[in-house]
C-alpha positions as CSV (number, residue, x, y, z in Angstrom):
1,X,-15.2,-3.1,20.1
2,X,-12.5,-5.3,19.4
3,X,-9.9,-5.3,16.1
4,X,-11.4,-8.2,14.4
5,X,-14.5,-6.8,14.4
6,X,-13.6,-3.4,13.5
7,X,-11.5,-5.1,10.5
8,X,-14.7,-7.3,9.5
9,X,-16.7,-4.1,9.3
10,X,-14.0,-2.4,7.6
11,X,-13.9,-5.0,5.2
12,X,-17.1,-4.9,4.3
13,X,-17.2,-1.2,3.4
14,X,-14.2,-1.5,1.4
15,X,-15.6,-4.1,-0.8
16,X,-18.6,-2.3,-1.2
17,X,-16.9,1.0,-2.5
18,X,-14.1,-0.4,-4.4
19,X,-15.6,-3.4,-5.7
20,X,-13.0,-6.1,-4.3
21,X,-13.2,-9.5,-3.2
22,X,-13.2,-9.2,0.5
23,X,-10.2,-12.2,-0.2
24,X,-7.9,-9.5,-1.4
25,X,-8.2,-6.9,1.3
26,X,-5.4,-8.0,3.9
27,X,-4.6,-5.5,6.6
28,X,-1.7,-4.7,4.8
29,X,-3.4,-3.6,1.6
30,X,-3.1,-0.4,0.6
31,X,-6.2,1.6,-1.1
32,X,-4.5,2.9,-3.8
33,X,-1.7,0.7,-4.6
34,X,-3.1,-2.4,-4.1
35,X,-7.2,-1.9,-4.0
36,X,-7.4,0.4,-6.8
37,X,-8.9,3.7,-4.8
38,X,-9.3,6.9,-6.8
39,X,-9.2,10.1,-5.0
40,X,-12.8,10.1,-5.1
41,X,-13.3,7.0,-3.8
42,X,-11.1,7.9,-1.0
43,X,-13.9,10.4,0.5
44,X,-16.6,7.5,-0.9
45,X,-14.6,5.5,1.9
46,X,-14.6,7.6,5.2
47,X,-17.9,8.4,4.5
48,X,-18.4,4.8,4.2
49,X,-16.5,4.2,7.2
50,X,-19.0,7.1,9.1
51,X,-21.8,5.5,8.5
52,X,-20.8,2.4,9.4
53,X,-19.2,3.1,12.9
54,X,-22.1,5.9,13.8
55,X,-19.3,8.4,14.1
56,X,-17.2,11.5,12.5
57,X,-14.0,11.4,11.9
58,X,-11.4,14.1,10.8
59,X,-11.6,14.1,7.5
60,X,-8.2,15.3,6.3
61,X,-6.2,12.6,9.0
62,X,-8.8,9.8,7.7
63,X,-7.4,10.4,4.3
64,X,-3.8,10.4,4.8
65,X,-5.0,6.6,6.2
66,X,-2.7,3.9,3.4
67,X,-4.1,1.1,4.7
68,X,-6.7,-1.3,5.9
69,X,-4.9,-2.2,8.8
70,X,-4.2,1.7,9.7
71,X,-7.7,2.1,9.1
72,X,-8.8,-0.2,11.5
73,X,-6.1,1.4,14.1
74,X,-8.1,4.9,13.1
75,X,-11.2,3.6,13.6
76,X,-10.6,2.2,16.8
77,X,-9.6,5.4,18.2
78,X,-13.5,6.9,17.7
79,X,-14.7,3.7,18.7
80,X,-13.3,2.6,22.2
């Protein structure tokens, strides 16, 4: 699965969790500084992210993820 499409998807679940504009996600957003994540919409996300990409990930690494684009670099890893 390629980046861009991995980002798209990641996009998409981000929106839906945190409310956003899919225009103010940039790779370099981060959840909590720039997205507004709470802690509890932290786990909301890597479930989110789950059940999107049919896959588990560790839970305590997918947290200490900052970013959209280090999400999509995480993501990638269960994915390819």
């Amino acid at each position: 699965m390629e980046n861009k499409e991995i980002q798209d998807r990641v996009v998409k679940v981000v929106c839906g969790v945190l409310s956003v504009d899919a225009e103010m996600v940039e790779p370099e957003s981060n959840f909590v500084f720039d997205l507004g994540a709470e802690s509890s919409q932290s786990i909301q996300l890597v479930a989110g992210f789950e059940e999107e990409f049919g896959v588990e990930m560790d839970n305590e690494a997918a947290l200490s993820v900052q970013t959209v684009g280090d999400a999509v670099t995480f993501i990638a890893k269960y994915v390819n």
